[in-house]
TIVO-2410 file (N, C-alpha, C; in nm, 3 decimals):
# residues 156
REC num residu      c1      c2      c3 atome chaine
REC   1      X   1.816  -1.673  -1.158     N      A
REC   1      X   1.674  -1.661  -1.189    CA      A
REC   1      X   1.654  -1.534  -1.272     C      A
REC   2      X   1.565  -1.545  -1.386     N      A
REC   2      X   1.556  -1.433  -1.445    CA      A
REC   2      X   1.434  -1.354  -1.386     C      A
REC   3      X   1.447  -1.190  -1.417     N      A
REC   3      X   1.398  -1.089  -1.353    CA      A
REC   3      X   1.349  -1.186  -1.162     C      A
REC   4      X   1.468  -1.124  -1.124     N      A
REC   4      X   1.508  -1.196  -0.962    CA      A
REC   4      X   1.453  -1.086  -0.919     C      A
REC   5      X   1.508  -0.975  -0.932     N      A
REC   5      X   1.423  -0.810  -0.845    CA      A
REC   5      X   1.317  -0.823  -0.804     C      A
REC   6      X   1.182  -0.880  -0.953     N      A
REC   6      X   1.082  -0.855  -0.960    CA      A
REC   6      X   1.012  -0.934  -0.887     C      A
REC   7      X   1.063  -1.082  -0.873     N      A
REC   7      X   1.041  -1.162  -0.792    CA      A
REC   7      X   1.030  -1.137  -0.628     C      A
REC   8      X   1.159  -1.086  -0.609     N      A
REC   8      X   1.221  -1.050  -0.456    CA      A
REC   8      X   1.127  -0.923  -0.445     C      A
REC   9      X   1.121  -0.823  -0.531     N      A
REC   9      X   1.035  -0.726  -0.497    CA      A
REC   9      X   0.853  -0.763  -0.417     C      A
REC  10      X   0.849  -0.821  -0.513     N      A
REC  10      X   0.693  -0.871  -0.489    CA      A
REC  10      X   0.657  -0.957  -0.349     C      A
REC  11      X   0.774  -1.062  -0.331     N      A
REC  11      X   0.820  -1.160  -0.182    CA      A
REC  11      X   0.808  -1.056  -0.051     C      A
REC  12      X   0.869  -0.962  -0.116     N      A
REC  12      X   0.908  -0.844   0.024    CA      A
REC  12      X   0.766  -0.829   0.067     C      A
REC  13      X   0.737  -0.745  -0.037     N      A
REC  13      X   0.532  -0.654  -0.010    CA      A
REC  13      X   0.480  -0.794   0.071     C      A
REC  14      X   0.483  -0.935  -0.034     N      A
REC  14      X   0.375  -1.003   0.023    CA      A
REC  14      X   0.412  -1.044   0.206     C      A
REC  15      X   0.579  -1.030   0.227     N      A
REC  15      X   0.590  -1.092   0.349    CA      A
REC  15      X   0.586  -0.896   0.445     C      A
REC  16      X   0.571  -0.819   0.387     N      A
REC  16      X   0.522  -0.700   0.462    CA      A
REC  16      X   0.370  -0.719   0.485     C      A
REC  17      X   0.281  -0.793   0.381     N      A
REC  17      X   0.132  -0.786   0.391    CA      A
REC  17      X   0.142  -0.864   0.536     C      A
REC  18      X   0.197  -0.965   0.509     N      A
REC  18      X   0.173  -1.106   0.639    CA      A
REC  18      X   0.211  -1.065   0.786     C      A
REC  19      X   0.315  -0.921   0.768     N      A
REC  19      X   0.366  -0.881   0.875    CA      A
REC  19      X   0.211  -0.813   0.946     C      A
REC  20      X   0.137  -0.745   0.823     N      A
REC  20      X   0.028  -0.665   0.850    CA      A
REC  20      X  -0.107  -0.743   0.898     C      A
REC  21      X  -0.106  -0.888   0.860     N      A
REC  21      X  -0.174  -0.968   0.856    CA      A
REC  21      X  -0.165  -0.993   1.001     C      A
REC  22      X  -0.042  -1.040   1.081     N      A
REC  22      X   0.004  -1.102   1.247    CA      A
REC  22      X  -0.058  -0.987   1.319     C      A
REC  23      X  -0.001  -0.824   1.314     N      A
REC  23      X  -0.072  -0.775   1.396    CA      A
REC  23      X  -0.215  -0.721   1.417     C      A
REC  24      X  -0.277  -0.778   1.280     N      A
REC  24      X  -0.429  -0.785   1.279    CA      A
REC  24      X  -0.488  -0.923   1.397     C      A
REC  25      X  -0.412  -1.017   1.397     N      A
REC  25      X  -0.474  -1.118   1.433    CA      A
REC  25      X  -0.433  -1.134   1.570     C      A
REC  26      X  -0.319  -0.979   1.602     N      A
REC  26      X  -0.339  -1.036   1.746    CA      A
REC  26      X  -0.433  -0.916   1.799     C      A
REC  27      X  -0.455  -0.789   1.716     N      A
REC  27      X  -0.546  -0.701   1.775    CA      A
REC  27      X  -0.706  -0.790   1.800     C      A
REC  28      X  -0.749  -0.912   1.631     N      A
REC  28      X  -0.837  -1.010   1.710    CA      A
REC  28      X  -0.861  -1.073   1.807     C      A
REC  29      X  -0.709  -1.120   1.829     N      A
REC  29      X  -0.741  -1.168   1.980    CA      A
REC  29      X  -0.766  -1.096   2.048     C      A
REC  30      X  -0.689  -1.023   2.083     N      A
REC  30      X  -0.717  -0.951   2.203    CA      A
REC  30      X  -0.831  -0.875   2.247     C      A
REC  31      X  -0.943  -0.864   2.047     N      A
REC  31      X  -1.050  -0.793   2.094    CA      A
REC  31      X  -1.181  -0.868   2.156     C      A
REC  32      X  -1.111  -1.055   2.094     N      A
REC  32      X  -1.226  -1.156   2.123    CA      A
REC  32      X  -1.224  -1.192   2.297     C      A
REC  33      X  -1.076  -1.187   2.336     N      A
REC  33      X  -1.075  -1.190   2.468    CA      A
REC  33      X  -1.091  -1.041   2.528     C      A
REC  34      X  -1.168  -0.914   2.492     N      A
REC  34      X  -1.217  -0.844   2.534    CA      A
REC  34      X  -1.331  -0.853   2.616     C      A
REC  35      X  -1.411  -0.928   2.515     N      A
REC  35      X  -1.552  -0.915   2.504    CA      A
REC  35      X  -1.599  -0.758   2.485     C      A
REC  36      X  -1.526  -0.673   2.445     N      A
REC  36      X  -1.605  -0.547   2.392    CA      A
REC  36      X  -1.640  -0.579   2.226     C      A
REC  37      X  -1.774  -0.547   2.224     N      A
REC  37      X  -1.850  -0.579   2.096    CA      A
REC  37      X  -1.778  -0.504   2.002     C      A
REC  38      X  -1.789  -0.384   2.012     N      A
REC  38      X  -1.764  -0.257   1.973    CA      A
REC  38      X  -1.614  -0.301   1.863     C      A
REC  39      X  -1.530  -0.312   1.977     N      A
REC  39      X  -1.385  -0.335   1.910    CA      A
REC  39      X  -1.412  -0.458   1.791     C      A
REC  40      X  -1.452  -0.586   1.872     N      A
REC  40      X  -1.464  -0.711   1.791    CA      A
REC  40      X  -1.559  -0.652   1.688     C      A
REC  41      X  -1.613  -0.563   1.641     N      A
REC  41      X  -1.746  -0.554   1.536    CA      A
REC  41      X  -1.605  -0.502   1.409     C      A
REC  42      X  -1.546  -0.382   1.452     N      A
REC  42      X  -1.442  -0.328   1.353    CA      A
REC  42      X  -1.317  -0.401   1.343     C      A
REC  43      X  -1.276  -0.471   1.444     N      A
REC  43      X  -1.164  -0.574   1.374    CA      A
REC  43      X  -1.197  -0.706   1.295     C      A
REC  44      X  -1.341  -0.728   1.264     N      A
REC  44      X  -1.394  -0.818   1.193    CA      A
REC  44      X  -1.447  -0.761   1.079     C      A
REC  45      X  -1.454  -0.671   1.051     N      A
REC  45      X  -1.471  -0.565   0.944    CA      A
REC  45      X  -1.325  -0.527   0.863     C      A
REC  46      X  -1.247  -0.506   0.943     N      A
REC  46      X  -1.105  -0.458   0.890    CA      A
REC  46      X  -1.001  -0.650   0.872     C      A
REC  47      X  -1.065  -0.730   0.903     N      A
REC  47      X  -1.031  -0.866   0.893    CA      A
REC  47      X  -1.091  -0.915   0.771     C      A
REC  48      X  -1.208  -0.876   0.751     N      A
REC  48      X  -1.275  -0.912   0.626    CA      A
REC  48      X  -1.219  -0.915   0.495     C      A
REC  49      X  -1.185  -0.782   0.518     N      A
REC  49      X  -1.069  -0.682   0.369    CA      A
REC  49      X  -0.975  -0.734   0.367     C      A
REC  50      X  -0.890  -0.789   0.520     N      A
REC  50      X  -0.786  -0.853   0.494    CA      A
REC  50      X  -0.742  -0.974   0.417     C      A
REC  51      X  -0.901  -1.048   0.451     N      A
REC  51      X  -0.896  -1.204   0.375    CA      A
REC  51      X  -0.902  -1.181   0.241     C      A
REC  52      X  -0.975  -1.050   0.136     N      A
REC  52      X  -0.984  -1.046   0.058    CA      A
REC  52      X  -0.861  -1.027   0.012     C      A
REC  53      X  -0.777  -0.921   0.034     N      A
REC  53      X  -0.613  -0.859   0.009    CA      A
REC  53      X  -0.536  -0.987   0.011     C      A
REC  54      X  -0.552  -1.101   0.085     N      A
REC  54      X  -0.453  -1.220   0.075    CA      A
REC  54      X  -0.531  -1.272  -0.053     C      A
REC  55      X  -0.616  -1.287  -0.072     N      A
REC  55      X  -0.649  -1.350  -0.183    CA      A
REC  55      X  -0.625  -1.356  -0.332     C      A
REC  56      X  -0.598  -1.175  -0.300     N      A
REC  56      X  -0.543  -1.100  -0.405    CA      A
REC  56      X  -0.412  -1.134  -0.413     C      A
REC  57      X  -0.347  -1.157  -0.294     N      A
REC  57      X  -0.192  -1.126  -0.346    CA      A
REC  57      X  -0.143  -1.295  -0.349     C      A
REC  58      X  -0.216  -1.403  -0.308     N      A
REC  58      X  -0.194  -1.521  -0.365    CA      A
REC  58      X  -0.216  -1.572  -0.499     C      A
REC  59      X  -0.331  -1.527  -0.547     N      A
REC  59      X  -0.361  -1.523  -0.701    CA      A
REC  59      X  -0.208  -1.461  -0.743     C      A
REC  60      X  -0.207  -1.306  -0.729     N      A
REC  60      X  -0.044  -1.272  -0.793    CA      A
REC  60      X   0.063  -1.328  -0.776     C      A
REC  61      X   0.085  -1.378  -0.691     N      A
REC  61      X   0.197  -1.468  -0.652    CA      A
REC  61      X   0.190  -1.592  -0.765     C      A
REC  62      X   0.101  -1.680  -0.763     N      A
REC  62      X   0.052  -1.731  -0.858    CA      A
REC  62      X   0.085  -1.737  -1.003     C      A
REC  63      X   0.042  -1.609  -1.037     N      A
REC  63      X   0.023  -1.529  -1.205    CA      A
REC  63      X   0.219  -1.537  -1.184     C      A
REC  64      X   0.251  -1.470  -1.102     N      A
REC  64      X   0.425  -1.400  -1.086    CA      A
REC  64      X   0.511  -1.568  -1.151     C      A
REC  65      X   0.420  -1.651  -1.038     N      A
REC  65      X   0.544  -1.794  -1.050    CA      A
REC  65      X   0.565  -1.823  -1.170     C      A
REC  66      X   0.404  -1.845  -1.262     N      A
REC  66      X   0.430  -1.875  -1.346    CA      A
REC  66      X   0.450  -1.783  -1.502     C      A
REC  67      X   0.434  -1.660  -1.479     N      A
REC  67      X   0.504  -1.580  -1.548    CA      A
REC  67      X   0.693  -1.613  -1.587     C      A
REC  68      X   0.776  -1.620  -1.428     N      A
REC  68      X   0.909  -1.640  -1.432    CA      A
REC  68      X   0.956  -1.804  -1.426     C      A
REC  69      X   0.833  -1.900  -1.473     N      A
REC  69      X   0.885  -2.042  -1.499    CA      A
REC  69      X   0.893  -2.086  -1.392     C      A
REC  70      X   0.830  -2.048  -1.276     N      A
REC  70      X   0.855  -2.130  -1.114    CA      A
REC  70      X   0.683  -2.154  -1.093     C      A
REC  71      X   0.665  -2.201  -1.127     N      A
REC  71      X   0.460  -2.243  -1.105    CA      A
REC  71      X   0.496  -2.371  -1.069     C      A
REC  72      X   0.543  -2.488  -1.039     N      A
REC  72      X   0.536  -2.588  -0.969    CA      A
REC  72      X   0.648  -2.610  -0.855     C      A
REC  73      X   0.641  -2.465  -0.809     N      A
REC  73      X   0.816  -2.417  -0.735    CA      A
REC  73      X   0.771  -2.403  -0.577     C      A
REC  74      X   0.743  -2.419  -0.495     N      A
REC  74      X   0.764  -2.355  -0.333    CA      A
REC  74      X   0.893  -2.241  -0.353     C      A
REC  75      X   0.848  -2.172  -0.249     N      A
REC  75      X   0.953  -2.069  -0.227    CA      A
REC  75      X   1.106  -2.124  -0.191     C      A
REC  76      X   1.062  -2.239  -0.128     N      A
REC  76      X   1.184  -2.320   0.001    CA      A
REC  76      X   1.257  -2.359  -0.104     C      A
REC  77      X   1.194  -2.380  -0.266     N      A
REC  77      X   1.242  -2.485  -0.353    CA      A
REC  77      X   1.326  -2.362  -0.408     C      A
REC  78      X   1.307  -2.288  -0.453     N      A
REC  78      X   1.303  -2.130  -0.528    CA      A
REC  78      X   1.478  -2.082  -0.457     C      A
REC  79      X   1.420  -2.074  -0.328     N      A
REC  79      X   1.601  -2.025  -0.254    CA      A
REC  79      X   1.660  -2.129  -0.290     C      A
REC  80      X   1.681  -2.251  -0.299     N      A
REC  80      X   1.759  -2.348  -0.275    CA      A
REC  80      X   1.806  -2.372  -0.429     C      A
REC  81      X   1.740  -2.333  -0.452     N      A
REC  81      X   1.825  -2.302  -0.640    CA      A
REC  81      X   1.915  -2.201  -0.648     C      A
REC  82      X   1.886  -2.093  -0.580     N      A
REC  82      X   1.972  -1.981  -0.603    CA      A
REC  82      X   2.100  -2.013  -0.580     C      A
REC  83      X   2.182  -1.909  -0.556     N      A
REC  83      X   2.328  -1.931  -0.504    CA      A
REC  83      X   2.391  -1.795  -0.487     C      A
REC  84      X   2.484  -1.777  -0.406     N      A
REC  84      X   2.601  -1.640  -0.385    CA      A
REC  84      X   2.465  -1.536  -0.284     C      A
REC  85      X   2.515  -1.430  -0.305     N      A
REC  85      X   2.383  -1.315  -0.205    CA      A
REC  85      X   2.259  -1.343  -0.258     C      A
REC  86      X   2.194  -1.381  -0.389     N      A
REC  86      X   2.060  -1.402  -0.415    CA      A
REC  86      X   2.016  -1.500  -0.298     C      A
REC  87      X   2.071  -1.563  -0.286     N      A
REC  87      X   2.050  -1.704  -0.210    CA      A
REC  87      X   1.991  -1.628  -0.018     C      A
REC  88      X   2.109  -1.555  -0.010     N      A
REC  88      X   2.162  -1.530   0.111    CA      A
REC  88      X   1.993  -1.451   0.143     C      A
REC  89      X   1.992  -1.354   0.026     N      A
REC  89      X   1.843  -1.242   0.055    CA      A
REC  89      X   1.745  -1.299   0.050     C      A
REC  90      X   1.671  -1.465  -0.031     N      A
REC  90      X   1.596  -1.489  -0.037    CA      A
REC  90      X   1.596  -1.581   0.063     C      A
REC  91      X   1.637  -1.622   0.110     N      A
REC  91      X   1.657  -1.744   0.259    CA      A
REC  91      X   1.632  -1.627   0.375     C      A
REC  92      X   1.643  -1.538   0.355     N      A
REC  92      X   1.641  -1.397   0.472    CA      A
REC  92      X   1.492  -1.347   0.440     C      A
REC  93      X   1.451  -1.379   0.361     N      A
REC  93      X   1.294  -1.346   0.317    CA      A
REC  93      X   1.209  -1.439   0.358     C      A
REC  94      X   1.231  -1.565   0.299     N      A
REC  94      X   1.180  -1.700   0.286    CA      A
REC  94      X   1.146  -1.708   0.484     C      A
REC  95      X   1.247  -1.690   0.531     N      A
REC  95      X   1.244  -1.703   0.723    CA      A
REC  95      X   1.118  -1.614   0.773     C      A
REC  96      X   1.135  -1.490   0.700     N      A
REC  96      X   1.030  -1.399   0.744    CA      A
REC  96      X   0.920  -1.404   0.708     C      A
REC  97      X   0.907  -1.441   0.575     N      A
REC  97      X   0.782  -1.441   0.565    CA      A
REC  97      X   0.704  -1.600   0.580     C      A
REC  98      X   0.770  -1.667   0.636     N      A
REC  98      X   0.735  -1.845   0.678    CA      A
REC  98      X   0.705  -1.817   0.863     C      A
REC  99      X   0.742  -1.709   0.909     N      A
REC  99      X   0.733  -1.685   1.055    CA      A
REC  99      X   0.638  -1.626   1.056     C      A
REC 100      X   0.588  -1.508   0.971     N      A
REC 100      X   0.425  -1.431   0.984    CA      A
REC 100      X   0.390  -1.525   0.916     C      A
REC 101      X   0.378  -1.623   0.835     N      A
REC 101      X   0.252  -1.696   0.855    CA      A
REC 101      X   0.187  -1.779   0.939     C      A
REC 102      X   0.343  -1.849   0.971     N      A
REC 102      X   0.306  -1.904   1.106    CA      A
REC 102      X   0.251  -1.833   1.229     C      A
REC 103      X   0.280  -1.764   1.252     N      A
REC 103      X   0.232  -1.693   1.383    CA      A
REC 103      X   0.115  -1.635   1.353     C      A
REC 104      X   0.053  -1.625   1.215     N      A
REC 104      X  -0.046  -1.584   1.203    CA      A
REC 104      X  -0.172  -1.650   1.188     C      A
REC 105      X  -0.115  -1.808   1.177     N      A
REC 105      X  -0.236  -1.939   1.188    CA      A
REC 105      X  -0.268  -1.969   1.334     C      A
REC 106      X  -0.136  -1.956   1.423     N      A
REC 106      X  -0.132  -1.944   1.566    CA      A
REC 106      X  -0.190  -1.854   1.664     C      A
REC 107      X  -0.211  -1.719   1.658     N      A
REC 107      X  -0.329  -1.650   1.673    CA      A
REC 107      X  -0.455  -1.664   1.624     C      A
REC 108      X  -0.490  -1.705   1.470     N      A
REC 108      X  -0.579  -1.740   1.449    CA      A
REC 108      X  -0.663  -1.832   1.523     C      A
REC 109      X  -0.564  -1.963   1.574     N      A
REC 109      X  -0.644  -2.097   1.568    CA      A
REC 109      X  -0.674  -2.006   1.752     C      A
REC 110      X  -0.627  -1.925   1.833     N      A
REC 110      X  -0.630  -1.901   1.936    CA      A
REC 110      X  -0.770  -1.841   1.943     C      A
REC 111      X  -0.817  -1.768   1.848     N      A
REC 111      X  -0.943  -1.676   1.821    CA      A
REC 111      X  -0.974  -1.750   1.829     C      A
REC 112      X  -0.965  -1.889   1.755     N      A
REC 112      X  -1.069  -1.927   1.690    CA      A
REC 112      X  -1.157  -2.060   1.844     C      A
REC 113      X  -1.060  -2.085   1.930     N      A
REC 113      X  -1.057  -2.210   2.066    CA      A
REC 113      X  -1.158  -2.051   2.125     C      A
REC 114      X  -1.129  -1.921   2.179     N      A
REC 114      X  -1.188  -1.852   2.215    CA      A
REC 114      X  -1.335  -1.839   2.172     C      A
REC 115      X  -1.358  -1.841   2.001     N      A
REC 115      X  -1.484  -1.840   1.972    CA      A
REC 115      X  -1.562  -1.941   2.022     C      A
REC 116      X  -1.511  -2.102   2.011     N      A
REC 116      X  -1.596  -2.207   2.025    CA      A
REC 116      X  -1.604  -2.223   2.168     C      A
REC 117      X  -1.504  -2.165   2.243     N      A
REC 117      X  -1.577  -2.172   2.431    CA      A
REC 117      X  -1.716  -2.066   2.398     C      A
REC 118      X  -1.668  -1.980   2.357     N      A
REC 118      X  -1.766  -1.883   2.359    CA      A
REC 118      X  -1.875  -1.958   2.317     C      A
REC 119      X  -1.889  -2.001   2.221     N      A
REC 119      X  -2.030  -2.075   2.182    CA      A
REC 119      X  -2.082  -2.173   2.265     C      A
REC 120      X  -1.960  -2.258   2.267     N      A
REC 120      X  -1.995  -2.362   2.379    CA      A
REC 120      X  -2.071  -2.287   2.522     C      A
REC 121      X  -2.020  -2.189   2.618     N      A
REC 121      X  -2.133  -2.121   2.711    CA      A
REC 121      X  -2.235  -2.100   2.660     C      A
REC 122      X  -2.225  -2.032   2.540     N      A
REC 122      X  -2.397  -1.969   2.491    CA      A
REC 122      X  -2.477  -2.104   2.486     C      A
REC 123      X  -2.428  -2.244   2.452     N      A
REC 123      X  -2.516  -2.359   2.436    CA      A
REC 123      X  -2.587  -2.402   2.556     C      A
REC 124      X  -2.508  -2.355   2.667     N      A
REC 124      X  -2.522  -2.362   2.806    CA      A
REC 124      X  -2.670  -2.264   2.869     C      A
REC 125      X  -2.655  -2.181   2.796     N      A
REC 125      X  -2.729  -2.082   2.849    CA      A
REC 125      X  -2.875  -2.069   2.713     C      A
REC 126      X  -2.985  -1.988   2.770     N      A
REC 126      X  -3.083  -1.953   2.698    CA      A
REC 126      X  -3.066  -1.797   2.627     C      A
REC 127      X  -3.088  -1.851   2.519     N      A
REC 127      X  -3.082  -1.693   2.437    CA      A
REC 127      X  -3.179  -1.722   2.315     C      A
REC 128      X  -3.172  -1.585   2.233     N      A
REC 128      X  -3.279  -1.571   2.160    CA      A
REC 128      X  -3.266  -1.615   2.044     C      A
REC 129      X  -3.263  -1.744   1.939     N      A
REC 129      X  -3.221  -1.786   1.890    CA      A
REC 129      X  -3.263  -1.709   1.713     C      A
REC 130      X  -3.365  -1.619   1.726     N      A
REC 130      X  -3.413  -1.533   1.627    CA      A
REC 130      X  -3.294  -1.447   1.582     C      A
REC 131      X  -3.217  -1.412   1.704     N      A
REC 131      X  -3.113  -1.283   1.702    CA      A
REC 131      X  -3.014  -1.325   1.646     C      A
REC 132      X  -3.003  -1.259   1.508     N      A
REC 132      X  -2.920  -1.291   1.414    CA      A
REC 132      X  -2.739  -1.245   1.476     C      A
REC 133      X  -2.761  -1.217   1.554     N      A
REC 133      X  -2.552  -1.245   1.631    CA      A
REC 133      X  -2.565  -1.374   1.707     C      A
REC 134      X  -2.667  -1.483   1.705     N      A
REC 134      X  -2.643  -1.558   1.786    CA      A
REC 134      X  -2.615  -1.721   1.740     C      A
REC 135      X  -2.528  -1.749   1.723     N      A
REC 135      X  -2.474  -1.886   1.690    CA      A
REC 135      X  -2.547  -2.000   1.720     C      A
REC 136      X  -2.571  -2.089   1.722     N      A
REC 136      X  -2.646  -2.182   1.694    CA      A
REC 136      X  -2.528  -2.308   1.768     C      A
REC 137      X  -2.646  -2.450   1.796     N      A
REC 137      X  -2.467  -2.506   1.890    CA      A
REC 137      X  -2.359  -2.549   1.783     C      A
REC 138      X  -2.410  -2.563   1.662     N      A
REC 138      X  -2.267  -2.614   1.565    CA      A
REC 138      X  -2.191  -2.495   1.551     C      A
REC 139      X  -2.198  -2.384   1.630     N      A
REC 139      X  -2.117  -2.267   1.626    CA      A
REC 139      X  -2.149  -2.201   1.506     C      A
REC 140      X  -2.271  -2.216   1.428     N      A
REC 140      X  -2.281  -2.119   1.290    CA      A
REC 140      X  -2.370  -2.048   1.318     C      A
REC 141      X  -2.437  -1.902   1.257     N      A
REC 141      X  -2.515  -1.865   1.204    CA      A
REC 141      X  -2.644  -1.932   1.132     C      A
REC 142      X  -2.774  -1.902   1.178     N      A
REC 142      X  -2.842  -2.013   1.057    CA      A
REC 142      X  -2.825  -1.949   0.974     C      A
REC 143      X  -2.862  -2.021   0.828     N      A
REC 143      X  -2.867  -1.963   0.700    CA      A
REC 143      X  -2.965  -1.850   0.710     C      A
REC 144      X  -3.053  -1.872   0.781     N      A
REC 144      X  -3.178  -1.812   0.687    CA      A
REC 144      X  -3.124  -1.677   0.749     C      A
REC 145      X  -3.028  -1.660   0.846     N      A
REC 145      X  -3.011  -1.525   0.868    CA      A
REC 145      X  -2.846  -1.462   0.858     C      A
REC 146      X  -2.865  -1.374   0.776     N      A
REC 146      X  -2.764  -1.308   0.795    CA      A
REC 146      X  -2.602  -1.378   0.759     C      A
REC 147      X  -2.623  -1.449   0.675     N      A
REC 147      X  -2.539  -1.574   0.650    CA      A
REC 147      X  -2.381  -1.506   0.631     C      A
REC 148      X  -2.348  -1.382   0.558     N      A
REC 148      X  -2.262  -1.311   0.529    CA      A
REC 148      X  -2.191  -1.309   0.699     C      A
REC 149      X  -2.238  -1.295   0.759     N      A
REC 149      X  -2.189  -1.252   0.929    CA      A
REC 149      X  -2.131  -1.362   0.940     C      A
REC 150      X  -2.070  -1.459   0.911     N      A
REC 150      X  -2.041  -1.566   0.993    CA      A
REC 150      X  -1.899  -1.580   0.953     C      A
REC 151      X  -1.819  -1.507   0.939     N      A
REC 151      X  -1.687  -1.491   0.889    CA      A
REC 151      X  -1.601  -1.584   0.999     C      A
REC 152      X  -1.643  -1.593   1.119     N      A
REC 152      X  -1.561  -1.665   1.224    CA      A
REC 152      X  -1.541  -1.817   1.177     C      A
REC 153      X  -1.666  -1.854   1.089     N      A
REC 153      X  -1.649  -2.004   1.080    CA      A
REC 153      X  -1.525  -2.089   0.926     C      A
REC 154      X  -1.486  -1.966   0.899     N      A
REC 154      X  -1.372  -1.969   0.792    CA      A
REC 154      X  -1.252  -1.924   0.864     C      A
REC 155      X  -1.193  -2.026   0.783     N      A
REC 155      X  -1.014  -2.021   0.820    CA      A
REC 155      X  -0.970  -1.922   0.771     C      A
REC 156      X  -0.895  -1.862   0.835     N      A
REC 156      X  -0.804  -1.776   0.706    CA      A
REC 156      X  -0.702  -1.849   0.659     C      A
***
């Protein structure tokens, strides 16, 4: 593969981001099964930036593939072309960074069963439905308030 470094260079950061990404999503959990507001207010704040930073570095990934002639390539496809130690380092990458993502949809989807009990009680119960932290039973935010807040109802 030509300029392979630049490639492998860039694979590394993005599967270091994803590394950064897992232990964000389990400090989420752990702040949603807190129930301290406090914590859950700044790890949904510092989660926010995060979704943006993946966004960023998928676009580059993107721009990268098809810069080096791999734009209709998977990564899985990408190692399996290689051969000799290229092969060996990018199959050693490819593992790692296919495991933080996984584990990082897997905490996610865990937040995410936590949020909808959570909602599901609040449907149970009477609350103030004016109060813009308070979900509604399809688990959203209404529009008319505060619509930006509702970051829970997107996937990462």
């Amino acid at each position: 593969m030509k300029n392979y470094e630049e490639f492998y260079d860039f694979m590394d950061r993005y599967t270091e981001f994803y590394d950064e990404v897992l232990e964000k999503e389990k400090e989420k959990l752990e702040a949603l099964s807190s129930d301290d507001l406090a914590q859950i207010n700044r790890i949904l704040a510092e989660y926010q930036v995060l979704v943006k930073k993946t966004e960023q570095y998928e676009k580059k990934r993107m721009e990268l593939f098809k810069e080096l002639g791999l734009e209709n390539m998977t990564f899985r496809a990408i190692v399996e072309s290689e051969s000799g130690d290229c092969r060996e380092e990018l199959e050693d990458l490819f593992y790692r960074f296919r495991e933080a993502v996984v584990k990082t949809k897997e905490y996610n989807n865990k937040s995410l069963e936590i949020v909808r009990e959570n909602v599901k009680t609040l449907g149970n119960i009477n609350y103030d439905e004016g109060d813009p932290a308070c979900y509604d039973k399809r688990g959203t935010v209404p529009e008319r308030q505060f619509s930006s807040m509702n970051l829970l109802d997107k996937k990462a």
